[in-house]
N, C-alpha and C positions, 0 to 999 in steps of 0.2 A: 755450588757455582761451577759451571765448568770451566776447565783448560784448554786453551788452544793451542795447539800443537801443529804437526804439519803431514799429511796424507804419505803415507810411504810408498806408492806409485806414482802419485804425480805430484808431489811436492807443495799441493795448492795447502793453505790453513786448514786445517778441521777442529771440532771439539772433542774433549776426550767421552764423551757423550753419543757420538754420532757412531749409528752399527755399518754404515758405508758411506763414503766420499761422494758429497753432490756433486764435486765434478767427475772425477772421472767411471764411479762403481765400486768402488773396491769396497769389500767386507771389512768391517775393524779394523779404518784405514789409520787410525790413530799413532802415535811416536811423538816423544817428548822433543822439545825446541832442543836445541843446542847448548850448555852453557856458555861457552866459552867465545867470545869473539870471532875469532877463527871458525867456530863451527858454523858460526848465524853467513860467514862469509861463506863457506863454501855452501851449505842451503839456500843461497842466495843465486851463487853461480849456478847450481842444478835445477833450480825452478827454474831458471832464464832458459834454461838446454836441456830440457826435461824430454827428449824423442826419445830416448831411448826404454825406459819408464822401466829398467833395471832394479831391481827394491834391492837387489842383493846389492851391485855395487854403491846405491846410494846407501845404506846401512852399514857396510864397510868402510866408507869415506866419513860418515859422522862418527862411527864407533872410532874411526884413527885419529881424528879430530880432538877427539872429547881426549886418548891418553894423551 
């Protein structure tokens, strides 16, 4: 059964199934949800203000998230 997760350039859902993001292109756009409340909040405010489409600094804010 697959996972949804969330596109690590543009923030939209994906499955952990999908070789690239319908929305936006990306290859093995796949990244695990968040655990933690706090994290589903800040993937929450970065999908809302996703221009910049930064995979580094969104990676960096879930990773600081989650310690």
């Amino acid at each position: 059964m697959p996972i949804v997760g969330y596109c690590k350039c543009c923030v939209a859902e994906v499955s952990d199934e999908a070789a690239i993001c319908f929305h936006c292109g990306q290859p093995e756009p796949y990244r695990k949800r968040p655990k933690s409340e706090l994290g589903e909040r800040i993937l929450r405010i970065l999908k809302d203000s996703r221009s910049s489409g930064d995979t580094k600094d969104l990676e960096r804010v879930l990773n600081h998230a989650e310690s």
